[in-house]
N, C-alpha and C positions, 0 to 999 in steps of 0.2 A: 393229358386230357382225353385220351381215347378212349371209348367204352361210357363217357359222358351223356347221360340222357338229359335235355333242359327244357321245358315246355315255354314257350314263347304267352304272354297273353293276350285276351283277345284282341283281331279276330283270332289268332294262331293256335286258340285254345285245345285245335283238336291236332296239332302240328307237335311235334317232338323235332330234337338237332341229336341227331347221333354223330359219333366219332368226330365232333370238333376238332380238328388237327391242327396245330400249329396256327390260332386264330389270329396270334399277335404279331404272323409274319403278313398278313392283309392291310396291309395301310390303307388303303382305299381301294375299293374294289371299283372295277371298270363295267361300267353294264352295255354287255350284247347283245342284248335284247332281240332290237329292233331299231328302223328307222324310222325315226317317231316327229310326226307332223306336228307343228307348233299350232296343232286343236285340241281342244279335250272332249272325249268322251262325258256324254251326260251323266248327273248321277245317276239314273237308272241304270245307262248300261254297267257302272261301277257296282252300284248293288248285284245286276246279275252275276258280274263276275265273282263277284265273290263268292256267291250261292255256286259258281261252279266250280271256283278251287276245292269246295269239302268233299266235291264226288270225286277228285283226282285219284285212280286205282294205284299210280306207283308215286314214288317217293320221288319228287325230283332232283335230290339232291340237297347240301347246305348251299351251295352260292347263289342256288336259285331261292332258295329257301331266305334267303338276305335279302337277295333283289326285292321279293314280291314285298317282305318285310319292310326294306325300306319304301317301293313307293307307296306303300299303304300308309303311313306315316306324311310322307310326301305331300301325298292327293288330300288327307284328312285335316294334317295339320301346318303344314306349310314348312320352308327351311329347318334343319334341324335347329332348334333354340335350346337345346339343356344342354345341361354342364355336362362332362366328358368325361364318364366313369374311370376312377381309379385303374390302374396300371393291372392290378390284381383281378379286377373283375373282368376277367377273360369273357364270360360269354355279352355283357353288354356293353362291353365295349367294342366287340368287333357289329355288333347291331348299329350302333352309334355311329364306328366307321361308316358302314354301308349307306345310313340314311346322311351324315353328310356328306360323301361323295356327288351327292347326285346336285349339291353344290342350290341354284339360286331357279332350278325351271319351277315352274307356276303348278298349282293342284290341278290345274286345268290340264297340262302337259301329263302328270303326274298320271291321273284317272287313265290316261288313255295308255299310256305306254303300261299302265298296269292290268288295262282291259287285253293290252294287245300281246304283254307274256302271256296271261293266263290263257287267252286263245289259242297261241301256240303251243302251250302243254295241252289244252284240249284236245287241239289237230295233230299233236304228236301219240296220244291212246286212239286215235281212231274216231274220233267225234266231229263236229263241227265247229269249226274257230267263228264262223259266219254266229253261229249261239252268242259270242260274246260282241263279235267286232257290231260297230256303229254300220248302219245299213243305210242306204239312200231311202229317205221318205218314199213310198208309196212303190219303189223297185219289184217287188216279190221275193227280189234273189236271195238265195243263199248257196252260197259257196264252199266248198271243201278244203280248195288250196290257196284261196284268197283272202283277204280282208278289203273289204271296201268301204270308205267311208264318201261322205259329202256334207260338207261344212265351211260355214266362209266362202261362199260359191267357190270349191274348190273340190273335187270328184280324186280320191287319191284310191288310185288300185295297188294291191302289196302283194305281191306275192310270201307266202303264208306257208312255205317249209324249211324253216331255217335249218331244222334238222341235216337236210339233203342239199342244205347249199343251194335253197331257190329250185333246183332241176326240174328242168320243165317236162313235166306227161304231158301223155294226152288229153285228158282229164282237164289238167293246167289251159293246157291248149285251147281248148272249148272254151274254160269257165274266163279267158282273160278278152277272146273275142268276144262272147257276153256282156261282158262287161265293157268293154269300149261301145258296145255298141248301145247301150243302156250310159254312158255318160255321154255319149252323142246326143241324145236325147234329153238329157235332165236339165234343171234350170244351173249350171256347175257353167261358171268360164274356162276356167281351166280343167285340163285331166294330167295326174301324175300319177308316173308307175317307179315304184318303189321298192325294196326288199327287205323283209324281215330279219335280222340275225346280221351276220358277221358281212355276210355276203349278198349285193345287187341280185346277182344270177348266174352258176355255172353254166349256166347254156341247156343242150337235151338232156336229159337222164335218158342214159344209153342203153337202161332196159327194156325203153322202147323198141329197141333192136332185138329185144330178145324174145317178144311175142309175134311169136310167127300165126298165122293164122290159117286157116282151112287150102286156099288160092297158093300156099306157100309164101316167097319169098316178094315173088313178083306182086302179089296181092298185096302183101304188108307195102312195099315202094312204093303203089297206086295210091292206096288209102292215105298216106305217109303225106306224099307230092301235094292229095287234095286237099289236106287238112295243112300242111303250111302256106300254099296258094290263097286258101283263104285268111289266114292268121295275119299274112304280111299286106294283105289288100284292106283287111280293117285298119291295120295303122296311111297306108295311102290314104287313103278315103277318109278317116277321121277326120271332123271341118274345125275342131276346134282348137286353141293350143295345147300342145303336148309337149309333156317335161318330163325327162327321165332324172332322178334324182340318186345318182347313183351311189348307194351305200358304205359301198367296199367292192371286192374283184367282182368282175363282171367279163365272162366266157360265149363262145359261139355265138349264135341268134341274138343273145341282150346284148351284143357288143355289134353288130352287121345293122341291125334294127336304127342305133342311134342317127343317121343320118339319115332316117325318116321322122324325125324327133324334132320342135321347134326351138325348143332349149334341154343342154344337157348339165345340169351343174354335179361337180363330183366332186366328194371328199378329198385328202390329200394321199390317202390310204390306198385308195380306187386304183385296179390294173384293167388294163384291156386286152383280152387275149383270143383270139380267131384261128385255132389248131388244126382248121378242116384238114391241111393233106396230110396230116398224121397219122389222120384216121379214113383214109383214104375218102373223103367227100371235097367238095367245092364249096365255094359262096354263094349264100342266100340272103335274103332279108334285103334285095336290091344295091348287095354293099358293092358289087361288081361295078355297078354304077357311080355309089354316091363318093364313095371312096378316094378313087381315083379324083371327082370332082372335088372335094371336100381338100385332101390331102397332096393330090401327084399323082403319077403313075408308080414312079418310085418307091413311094414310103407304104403306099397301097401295096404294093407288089410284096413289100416286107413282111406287111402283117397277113396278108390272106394267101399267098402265096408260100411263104419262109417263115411262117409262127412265130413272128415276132410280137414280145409282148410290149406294152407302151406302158409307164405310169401315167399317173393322170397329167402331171405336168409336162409331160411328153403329150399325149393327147390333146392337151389343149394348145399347147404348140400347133398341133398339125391341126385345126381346127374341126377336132371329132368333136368335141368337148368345150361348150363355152365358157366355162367358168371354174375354178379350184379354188376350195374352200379349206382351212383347217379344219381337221379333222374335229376340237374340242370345240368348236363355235358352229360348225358343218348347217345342223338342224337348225339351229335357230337362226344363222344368217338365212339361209335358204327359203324357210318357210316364212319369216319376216317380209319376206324381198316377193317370193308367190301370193302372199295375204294381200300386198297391197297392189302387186299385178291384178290380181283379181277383183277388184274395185275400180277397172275400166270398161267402158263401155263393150259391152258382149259383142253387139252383131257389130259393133267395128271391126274386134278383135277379130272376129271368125272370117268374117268376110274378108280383112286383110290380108287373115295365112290363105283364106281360100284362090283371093289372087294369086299369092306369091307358088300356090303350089299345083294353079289351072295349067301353069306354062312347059310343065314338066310329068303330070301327071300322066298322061298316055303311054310315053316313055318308060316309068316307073311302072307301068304295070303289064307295060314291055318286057322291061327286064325281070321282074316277078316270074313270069309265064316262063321263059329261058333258062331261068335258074331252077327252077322247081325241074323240070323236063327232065338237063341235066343231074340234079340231084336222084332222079328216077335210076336213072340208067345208072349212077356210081353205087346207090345200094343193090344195084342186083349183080354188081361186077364181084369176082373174087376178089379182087383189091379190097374190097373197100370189108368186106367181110372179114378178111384176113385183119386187116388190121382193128376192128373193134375189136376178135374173140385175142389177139396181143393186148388189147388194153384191157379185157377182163382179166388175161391169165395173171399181167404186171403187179395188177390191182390185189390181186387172190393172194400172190407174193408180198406183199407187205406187211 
């Protein structure tokens, strides 16, 4: 089959499958999209997406080229219902795999997790995924590394580079305090933070580390300290509930953060991993505190101290984590169970985390102020130095 040109019809009309390889070894293709909220996208935003797949400058590929195929199918016309091409007809029948894979989700589901690839290959050329993703009525925002939607009074933040494994910039940084503080504000009961792709969140993208700036080193730590300071104070002060919906592995900061979190539900797939002194830094995100509350001294000591990683079933053991979901049911148990959280009475809901969380709150941004300090002082140590430019050279060796 290789060297095979096959035009798809429309919309695919302007699409080609080069080097179909081994199509008949795909029994069902798996899609990793995204972590895709049991809401759909309107048809409008479905139509714009589509007007934005034809501007796509690179070739994404045949499995993506499947994927977008089959939820376009999906979104339009619901479960696959046709007969299951012959054994010989190689290229429509790995089409046919694809679109029944995706098995019994709704067009409603479909549209969106179709809006929310295409976004992704947008924000992977350099565009705006915000162009496709569904926006909060009357917001203004638009985001670079985000998707935000609000629907079902339901405010769902995603971070939006599945490419990079979630890694959080600066950039990130900004647009996700933004954004909490614009669902603070909207008519949404709930706020949930999510992850695009394979991956919840690796934690920084450590190229942070590598713009040094005019002040040198000591400036970059300043700037550093103020901008997590503030990042970890929007989740404190957040009055509404908050759910991290954790996709798959989730590293540094997305993993310390959760125990500012009012529910955590996690795939079965989901690891938790806090590698600070490997790379010569500390804990942040309040975990110094909640940790130890949450779990022990002990088992806290393991993971922030001794880079212990935890599955999720380990996690929810130690009460990081409320809840483990299979992985094949993940989404739809989850966002099921959130839809209908969200159909209780608001200022109950708010006012009740805002009790539960007045008692401790000064404390928590206690410890906030403590950890950042210290994180100060570890980026400007040669420790800690030494060991990122080891985890670049490691990296460069692979």
């Amino acid at each position: 089959m290789a060297g095979v040109a096959l035009k798809f019809s429309a919309p695919w009309r302007f699409v080609k499958l080069r080097s179909l390889v081994r199509l008949s070894t795909i029994p069902s293709l798996q899609f990793h999209t995204t972590a895709y909220p049991l809401m759909g996208a309107t048809v409008e935003q479905f139509e714009q997406a589509k007007g934005r797949l034809s501007i796509l400058k690179n070739d994404p590929g045949n499995e993506v080229k499947l994927q977008i195929y089959a939820l376009f199918k999906q979104a339009t016309q619901g479960p696959c219902n046709t007969p299951k091409p012959g054994m010989l007809d190689f290229v429509n029948k790995v089409k046919w795999d694809a679109w029944k894979s995706l098995g019994s989700i709704t067009q409603e589901e479909a549209r969106q997790q179709y809006c929310d690839l295409i976004g992704s290959l947008v924000a992977a050329e350099g565009g705006s995924s915000a162009q496709v993703a569904a926006q909060p009525a009357g917001s203004g925002a638009a985001y670079e590394t985000l998707m935000v939607t609000t629907e079902d009074s339901i405010t769902t933040i995603k971070l939006n580079r599945p490419a990079k494994k979630n890694a959080i910039t600066t950039e990130m940084y900004n647009e996700i305090i933004t954004a909490l503080e614009q669902a603070a504000k909207d008519d949404s009961v709930i706020t949930v933070l999510t992850g695009a792709g394979d991956f919840y969140c690796s934690g920084n993208d450590l190229t942070n580390f590598t713009k040094i700036p005019e002040g040198g080193v000591e400036a970059m730590a300043k700037r550093g300290g103020d901008l997590l300071r503030e990042y970890v104070r929007a989740y404190i002060d957040f009055p509404k509930p908050l759910v991290a919906v954790v996709n798959g592995p989730a590293v540094g900061i997305s993993v310390t953060l959760l125990g500012l979190f009012d529910l955590v539900y996690a795939t079965e797939k989901a690891t938790f991993h806090t590698p600070f002194s490997q790379l010569g830094q500390s804990a942040e995100g309040c975990s110094s505190y909640t940790f130890p509350k949450i779990m022990g001294n002990a088992k806290a000591t393991e993971m922030l101290l001794f880079n212990k990683k935890l599955s999720a079933v380990q996690a929810c053991e130690l009460g990081l984590v409320t809840e483990v979901f299979p992985d094949s049911s993940f989404q739809s148990e989850v966002w099921t169970r959130l839809k209908s959280y969200a159909t209780l009475p608001p200022n109950s809901l708010a006012l009740s985390k805002q009790l539960i969380r007045a008692t401790e709150k000064e404390r928590l941004h206690a410890v906030n102020e403590a950890e950042v300090e210290r994180l100060i002082e570890r980026w400007t140590s040669d420790e800690c130095f030494n060991a990122v430019m080891n985890f670049f050279q490691a990296k460069a060796k692979l």
